[in-house]
C-alpha positions in Angstrom: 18.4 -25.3 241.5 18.7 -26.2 237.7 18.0 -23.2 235.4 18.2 -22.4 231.9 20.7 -19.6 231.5 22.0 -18.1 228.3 25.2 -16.1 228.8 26.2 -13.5 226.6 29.8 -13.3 226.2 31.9 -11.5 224.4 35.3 -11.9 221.8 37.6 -9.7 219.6 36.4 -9.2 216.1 38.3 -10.4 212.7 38.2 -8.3 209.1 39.3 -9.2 205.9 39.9 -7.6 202.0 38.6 -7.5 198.3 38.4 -4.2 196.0 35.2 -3.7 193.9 33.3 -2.6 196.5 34.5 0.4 200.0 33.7 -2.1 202.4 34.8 0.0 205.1 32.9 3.1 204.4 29.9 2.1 206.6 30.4 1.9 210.4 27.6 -0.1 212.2 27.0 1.8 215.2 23.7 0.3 216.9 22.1 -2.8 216.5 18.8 -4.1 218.1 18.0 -7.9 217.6 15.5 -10.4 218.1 17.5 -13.5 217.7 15.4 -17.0 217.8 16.9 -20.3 218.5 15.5 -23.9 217.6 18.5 -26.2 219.4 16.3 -29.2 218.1 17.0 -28.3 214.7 20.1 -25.8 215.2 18.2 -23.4 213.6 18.8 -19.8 213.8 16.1 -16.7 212.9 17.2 -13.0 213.5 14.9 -10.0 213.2 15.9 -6.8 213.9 17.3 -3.0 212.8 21.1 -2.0 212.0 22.3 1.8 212.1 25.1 2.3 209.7 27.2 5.7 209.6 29.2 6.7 206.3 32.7 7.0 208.1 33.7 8.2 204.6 34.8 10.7 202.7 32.3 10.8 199.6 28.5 9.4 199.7 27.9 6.1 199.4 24.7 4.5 197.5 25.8 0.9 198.3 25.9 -0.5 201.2 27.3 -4.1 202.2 26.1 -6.3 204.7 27.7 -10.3 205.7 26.9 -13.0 207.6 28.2 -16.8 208.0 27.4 -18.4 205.2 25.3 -21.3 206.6 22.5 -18.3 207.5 20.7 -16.6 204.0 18.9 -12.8 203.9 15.4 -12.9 203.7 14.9 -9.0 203.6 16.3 -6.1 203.8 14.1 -2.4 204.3 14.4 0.6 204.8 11.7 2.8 206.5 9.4 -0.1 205.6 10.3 0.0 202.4 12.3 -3.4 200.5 15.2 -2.4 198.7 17.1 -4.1 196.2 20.3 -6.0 197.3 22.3 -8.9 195.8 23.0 -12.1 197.7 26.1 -13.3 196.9 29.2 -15.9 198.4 32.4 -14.0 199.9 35.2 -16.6 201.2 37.0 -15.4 204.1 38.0 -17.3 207.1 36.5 -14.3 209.6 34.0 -17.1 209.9 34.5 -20.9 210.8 32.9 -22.1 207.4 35.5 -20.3 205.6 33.1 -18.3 203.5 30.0 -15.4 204.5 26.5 -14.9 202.8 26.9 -11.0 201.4 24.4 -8.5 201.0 25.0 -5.7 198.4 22.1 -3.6 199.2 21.5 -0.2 197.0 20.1 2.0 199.5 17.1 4.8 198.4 19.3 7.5 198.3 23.3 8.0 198.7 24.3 8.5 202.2 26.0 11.7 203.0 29.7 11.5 205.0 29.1 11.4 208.6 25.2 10.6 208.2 23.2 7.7 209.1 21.4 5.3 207.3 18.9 2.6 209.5 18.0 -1.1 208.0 15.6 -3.5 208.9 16.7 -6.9 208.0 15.5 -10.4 208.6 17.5 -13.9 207.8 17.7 -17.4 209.0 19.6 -20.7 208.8 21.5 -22.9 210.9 24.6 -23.2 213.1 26.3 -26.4 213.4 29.9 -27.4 213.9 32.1 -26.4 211.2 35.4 -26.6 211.1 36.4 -26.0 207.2 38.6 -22.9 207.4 41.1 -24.8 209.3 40.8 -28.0 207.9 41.5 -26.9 204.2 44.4 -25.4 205.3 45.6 -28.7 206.7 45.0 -28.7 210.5 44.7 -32.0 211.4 40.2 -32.5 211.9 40.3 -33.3 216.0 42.6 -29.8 216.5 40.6 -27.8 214.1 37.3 -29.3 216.0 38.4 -28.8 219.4 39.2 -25.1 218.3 36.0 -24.0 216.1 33.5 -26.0 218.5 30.6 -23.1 218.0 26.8 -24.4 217.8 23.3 -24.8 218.2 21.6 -27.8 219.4 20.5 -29.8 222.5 21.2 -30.0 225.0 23.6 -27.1 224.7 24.6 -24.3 222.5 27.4 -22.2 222.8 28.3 -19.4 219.9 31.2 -16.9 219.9 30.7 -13.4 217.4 32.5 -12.2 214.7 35.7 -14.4 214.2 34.2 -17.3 214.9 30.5 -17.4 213.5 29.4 -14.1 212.2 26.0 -14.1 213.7 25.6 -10.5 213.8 26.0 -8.4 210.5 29.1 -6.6 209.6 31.0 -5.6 206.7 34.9 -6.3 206.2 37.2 -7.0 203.6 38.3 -10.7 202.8 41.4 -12.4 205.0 42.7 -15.8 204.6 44.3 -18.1 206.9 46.8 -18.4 204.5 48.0 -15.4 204.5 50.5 -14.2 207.2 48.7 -11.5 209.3 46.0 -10.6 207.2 43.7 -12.0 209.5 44.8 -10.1 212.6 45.2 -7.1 210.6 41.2 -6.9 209.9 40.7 -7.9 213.2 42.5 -4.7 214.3 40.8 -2.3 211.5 37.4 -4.1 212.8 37.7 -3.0 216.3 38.9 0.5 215.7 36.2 1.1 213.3 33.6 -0.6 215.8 34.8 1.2 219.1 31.7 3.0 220.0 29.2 0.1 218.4 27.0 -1.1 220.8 23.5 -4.1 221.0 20.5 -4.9 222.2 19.9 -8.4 222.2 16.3 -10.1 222.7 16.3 -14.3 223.2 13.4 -16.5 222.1 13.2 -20.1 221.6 11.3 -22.5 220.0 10.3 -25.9 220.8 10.3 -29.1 218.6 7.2 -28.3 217.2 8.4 -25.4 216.4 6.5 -22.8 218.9 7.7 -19.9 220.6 8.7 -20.5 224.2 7.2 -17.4 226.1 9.0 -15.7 229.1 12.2 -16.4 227.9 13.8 -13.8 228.9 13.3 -14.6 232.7 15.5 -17.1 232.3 18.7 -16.0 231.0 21.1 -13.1 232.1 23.9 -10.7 230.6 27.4 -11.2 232.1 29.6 -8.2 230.3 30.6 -6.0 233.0 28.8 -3.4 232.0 25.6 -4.9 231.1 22.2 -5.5 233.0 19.5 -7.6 232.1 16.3 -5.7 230.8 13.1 -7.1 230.8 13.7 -8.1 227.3 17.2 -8.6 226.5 21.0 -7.4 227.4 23.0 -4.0 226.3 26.6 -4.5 224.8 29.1 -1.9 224.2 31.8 -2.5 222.0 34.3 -0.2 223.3 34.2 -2.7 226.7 37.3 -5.0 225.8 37.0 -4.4 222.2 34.8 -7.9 222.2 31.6 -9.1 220.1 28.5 -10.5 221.7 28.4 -14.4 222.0 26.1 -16.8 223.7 26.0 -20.2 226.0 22.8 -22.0 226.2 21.9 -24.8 228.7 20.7 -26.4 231.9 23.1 -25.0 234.4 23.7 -24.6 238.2 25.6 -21.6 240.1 28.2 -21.0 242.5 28.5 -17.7 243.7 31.5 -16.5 245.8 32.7 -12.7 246.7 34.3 -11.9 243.4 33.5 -15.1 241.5 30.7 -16.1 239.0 30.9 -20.0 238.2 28.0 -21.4 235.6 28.5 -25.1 235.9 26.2 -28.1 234.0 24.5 -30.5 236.3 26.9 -33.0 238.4 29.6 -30.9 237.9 29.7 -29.3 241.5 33.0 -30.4 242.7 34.7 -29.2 239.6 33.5 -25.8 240.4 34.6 -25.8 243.7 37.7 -26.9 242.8 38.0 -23.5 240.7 36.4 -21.3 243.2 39.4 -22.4 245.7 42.3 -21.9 243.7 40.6 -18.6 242.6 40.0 -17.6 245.8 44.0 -18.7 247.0 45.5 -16.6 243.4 43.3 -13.1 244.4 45.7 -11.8 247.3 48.3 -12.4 244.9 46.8 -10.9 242.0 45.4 -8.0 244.1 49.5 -7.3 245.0 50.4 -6.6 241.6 47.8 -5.4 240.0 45.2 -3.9 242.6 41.5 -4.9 244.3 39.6 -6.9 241.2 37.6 -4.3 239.5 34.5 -7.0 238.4 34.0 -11.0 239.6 35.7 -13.7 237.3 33.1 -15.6 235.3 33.5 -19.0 234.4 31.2 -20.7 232.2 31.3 -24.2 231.4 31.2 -25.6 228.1 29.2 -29.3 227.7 32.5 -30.4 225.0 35.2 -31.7 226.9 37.9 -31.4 224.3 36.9 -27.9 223.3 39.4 -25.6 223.6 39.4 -22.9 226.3 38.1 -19.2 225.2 38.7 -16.0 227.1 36.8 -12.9 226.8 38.2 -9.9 229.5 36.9 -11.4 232.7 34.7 -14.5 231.3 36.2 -17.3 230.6 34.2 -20.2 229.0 36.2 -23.7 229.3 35.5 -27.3 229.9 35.7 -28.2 233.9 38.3 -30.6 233.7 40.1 -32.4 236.7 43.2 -31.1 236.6 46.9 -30.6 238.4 46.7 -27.7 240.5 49.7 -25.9 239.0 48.4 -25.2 235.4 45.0 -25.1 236.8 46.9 -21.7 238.4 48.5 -20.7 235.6 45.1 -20.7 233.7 43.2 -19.5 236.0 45.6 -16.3 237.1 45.5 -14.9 233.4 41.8 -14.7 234.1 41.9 -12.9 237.3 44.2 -10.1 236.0 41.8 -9.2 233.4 39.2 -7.9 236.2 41.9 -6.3 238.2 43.7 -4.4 235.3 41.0 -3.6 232.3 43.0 -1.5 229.8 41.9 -0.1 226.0 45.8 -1.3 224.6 46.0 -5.9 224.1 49.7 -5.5 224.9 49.0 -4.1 228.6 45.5 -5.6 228.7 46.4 -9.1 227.6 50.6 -8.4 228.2 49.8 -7.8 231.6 47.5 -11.2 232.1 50.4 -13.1 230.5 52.7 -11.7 232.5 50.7 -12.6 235.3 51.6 -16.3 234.4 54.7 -16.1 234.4 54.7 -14.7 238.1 52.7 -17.5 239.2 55.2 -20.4 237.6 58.2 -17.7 239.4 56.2 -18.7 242.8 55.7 -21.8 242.2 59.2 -23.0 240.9 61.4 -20.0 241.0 63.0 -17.5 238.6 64.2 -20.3 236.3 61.0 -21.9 235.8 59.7 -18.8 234.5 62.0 -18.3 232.4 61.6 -21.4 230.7 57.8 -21.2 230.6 58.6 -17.8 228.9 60.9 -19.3 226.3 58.9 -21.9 226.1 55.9 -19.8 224.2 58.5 -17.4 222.6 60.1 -19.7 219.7 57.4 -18.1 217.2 58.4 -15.0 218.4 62.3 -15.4 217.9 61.3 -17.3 214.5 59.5 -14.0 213.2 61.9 -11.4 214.0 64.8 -13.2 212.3 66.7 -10.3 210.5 66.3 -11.0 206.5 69.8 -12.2 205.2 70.6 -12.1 202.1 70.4 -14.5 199.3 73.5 -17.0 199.7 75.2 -17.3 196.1 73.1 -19.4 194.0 70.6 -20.4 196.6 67.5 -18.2 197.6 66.4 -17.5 200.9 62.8 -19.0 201.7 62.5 -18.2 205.4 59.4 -15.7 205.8 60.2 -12.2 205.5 61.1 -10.4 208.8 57.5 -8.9 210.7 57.8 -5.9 212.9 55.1 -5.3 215.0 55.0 -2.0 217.0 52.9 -2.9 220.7 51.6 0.1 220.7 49.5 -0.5 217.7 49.8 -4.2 216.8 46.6 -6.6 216.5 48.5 -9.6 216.4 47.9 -11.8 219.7 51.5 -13.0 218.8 53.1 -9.9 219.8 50.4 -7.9 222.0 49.9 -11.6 224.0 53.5 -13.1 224.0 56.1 -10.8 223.2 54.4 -8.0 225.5 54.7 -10.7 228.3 58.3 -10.4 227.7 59.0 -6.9 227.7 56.8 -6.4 231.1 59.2 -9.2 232.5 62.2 -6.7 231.4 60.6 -3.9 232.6 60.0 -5.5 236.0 63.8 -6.6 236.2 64.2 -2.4 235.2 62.4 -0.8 237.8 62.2 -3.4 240.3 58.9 -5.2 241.4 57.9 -2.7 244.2 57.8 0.7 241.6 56.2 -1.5 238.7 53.3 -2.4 241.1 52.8 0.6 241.9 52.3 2.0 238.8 50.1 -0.7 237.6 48.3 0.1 240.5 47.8 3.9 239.3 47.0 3.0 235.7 43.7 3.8 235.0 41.9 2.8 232.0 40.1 5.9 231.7 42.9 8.5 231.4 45.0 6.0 228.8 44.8 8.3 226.6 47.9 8.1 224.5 50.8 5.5 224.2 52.8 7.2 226.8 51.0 7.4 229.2 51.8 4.3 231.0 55.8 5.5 230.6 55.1 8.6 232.5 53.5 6.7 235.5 56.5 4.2 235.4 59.3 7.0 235.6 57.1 9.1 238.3 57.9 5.9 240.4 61.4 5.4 239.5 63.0 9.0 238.9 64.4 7.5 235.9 64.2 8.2 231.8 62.3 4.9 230.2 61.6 6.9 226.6 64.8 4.0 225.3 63.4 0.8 226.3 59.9 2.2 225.7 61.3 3.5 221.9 62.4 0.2 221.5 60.0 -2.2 222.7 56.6 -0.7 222.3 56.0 2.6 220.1 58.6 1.0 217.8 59.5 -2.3 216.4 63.2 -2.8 216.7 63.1 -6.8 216.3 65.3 -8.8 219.3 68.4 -7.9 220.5 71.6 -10.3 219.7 74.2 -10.2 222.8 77.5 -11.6 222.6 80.3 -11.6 225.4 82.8 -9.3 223.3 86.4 -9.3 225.7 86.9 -10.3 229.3 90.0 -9.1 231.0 90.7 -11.1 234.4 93.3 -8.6 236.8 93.7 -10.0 240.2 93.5 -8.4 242.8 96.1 -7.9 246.2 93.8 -8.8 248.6 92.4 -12.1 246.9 90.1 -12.5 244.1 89.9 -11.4 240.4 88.1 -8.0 238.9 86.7 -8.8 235.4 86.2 -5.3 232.8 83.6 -7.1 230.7 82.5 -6.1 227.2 79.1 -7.1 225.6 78.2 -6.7 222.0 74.1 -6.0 221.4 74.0 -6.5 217.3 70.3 -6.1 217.4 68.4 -3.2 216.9 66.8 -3.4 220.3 68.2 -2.1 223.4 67.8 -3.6 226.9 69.3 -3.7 230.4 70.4 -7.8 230.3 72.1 -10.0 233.4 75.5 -10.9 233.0 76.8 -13.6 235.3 80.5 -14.2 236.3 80.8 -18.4 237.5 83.3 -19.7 240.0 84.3 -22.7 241.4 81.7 -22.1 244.4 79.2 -19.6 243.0 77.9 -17.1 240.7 77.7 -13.2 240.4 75.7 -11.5 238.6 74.8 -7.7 237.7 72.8 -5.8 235.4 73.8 -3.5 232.1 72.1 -1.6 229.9 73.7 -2.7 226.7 71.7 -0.3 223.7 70.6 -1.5 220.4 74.4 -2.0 218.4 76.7 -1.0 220.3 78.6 -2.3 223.2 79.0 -1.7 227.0 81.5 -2.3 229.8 81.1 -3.8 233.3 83.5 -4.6 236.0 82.7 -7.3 238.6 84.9 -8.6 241.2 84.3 -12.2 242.7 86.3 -13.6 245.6 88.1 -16.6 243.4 89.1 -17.8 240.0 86.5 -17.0 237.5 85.8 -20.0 235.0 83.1 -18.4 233.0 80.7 -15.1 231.5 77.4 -15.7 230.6 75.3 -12.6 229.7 71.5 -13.3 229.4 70.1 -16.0 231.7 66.7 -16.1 229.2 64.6 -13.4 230.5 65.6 -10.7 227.9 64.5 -12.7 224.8 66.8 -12.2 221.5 67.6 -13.6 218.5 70.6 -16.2 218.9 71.1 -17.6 222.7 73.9 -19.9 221.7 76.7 -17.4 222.2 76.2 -16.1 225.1 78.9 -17.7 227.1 82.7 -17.0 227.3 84.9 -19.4 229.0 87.6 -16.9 231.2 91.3 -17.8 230.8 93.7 -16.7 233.8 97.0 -15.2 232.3 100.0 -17.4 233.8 101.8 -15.4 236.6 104.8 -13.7 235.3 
């Protein structure tokens, strides 16, 4: 049966700088909103109350308030009360026009530290498609579309939260596109700040004509895992996935399987199925490594079929596309880790789901294949933690200075996403796949309660001391590590064969235990070393004929230069 269904989603946050005004004093802790949609018009009314906290240190008598810039304040109170605010443009590309509608609002009286302060406020507009924060920046218009594809209108709407279209009041400090990280740093300041926020969310819609369609909340449901409908609107908590609330809006059908949520637009049914049997084939696998799925994958379509693809924890909102069944896996697996292994960290919660891609193309392919799928999405990563050189006589260095990025604390999805993929690769290839599922299996969200914490249930399987590699790779930022076949000394030996005493060079900062291969004529052999952050280490490996040639690293310990990493062997004529 057709039905209209709204689906609140949810999405990390963004926050950005500017220095006249403390626009991180205020932490907004509740809302409760009335939001109205007119598709026909892609109008946009919100009514509703806001409870700030002064997260301060001093009072604060000003308080700021933003939204997307294609919506405008229409009031502001305060116990009933109007108070004076000033309306004013602030760029920053926390939302897809590239600029927000900000509200300066002097408040009755100054707010004390750690005291709360509740606003009624009202304001309206539209949301259509708008793309101008990537454009002027000079993404090419069909990429920058199919990326910031939020909006209202019929016969479908679909509108992600703060970092997309800030629908929902906030208060952050200006970020560009154009600079760096500046972006992903707010983003990070925003969800700390927000942890504990949580929403109430009431739907109505108008008609063409402009009138109120009544009853609408029997017809649309929450989806965050630990939300339930009400008989007026949907509960979010921040602290759930550090996401915002969003919203899909249109005619659509359901499939419902144990585990499995699939929202699908009319004539669409065989896509879904499609999706339901691959998830259905990936969950044994998935429940392997990372335990019994904890909520059901959701999967909503959106009506755009060139829009890209948007994740939030287990929802995933994407076009239903025919597709090869391979990357259909690969997409699909990321998704299903999220509701087996919910974390409060992005480099376990979204490290983990990455990881889990790379598994997947391992049993599809082999070891090789995801190694190359790894590499494959790692050049940015190796581009950014380039060491700084210095200037060459009379020329100036213009590659971007060198960014270090702890895990533990980073909000960059290049590091928390990709490089975190890496290092749980490494850390499988350390401990060994049986000890690293179970302690993924043990980690509970819960009792993550400081960065260690996932260390000490990693060396409670394995009897051994991870505080290096962890040092290196996630409470610290050491860059990549540089490895380099130093010496090989070829002795032969009476009974047939060659021993090789191997030295390898690390001139990176980082440690890591890395493959190093002896070839023959006929085959390879290959062990492990732990080779620490620069310095060198020693291996002997005997193999049953003439060796021809070291290799250390076969690609799954990424680092900064790959192109010497082979050492052709030279036997010494007999005497």
């Amino acid at each position: 049966m057709k039905r209209l269904l709204c689906v609140l989603c949810v999405l990390c946050g963004l926050s950005f700088s500017s220095y006249a005004l403390d626009r991180h004093a205020f932490t907004f802790t509740d809302y409760n909103l009335t939001v109205t949609l007119t598709p026909a018009s892609s109008g946009f009314e919100v009514a509703g109350k806001i409870t700030l906290r002064n997260d301060s240190s001093e009072p604060q008598k000003l308080a700021v308030l933003q939204i997307s810039s294609s919506l405008d304040w229409k009031s502001v109170t305060v116990a009933g009360k109007p108070v004076q605010y000033v309306s004013q443009p602030y760029s920053s590309d926390i939302d897809h026009t590239g600029a927000l509608t900000e509200a300066i609002v002097t408040l009755p009286v100054p707010v004390a530290p750690s005291a709360t302060v509740e606003l009624q406020v009202v304001y309206a507009g539209t949301i259509t498609q708008d793309a101008t924060r990537l454009t002027r920046i000079g993404v090419p218009e069909k990429t920058a579309l199919a990326s910031d594809w939020d909006r209202i209108g019929e016969p479908f709407s679909a509108v992600r939260g703060v970092g997309y279209v800030t629908w929902y009041p906030i208060s952050t400090e200006a970020a560009s596109l154009t600079f760096e990280n500046q972006l992903f740093d707010e983003i990070g300041a925003w969800k700390r700040r927000e942890i504990e926020s949580q929403m109430q969310m009431h739907l109505a819609l108008k008609n063409v004509s402009g009138e109120v369609v009544p009853n609408v909340s029997s017809v649309w449901q929450c989806f965050h895992p630990d939300s339930a409908p009400t008989p007026s609107g949907c509960i979010w908590h921040q602290r759930d996935d550090w996401k915002s609330p969003a919203f899909t809006l249109g005619n659509y059908e359901g499939l419902s399987r144990a585990g499995l949520q699939i929202d699908y637009l009319a004539g669409r049914q065989p896509l879904a199925e499609d999706h339901a049997r691959v998830i259905t084939a990936l969950t044994p696998f998935v429940t392997q490594w990372f335990g019994e799925p904890k909520q059901p994958i959701h999967i909503v379509e959106l009506a755009w079929p060139d829009a890209n693809p948007w994740e939030s924890g287990a929802l995933f909102l994407t076009p239903l596309k025919q597709v090869l069944s391979e990357p259909l896996q690969l997409q699909l697996v990321h998704q299903l880790t999220h509701t087996a292994l919910p974390s409060p960290r992005p480099w376990i919660f979204e490290g983990v789901a990455q990881f889990a891609q790379a598994l997947e193309r391992e049993r599809q392919a082999g070891r090789r294949a995801a190694i190359e799928f790894m590499e494959a999405q790692s050049a940015l990563l190796v581009a950014l933690q380039q060491p700084n050189l210095p200037d060459a006589p009379g020329r100036k260095d213009t590659t971007p200075p060198r960014r270090l990025e702890p895990l533990a604390t980073t909000s960059d999805e290049i590091f928390y996403r990709l490089k975190a993929m890496r290092v749980w690769w490494m850390l499988r290839d350390l401990v060994g796949d049986a000890a690293l599922q179970r302690a993924l299996h043990n980690y509970k969200a819960q009792d993550d309660g400081e960065p260690s914490y996932l260390q000490r249930l990693l060396e409670a399987e394995t009897q051994r001391k991870l505080e290096w590699f962890f040092d290196d790779w996630v409470y610290r930022d050491r860059g990549l590590p540089d490895f380099r076949i130093d010496a090989v000394y070829p002795r032969a030996i009476l009974a047939g064969g060659y021993t090789l005493t191997i030295t390898v060079e690390n001139s990176g900062e980082a440690g890591a235990e890395v493959p190093v291969t002896v070839e023959t004529a006929h085959g390879q052999i290959t062990r492990r070393l732990e080779v620490r952050g620069r310095q060198k280490a020693v291996i002997r490996i005997e193999v049953p004929e003439a060796p021809r040639r070291v290799i250390v690293n076969d690609g799954s310990v990424p680092e900064l230069d790959r192109t010497n990493n082979s050492f052709d062997v030279q036997i010494p004529a007999k005497q």
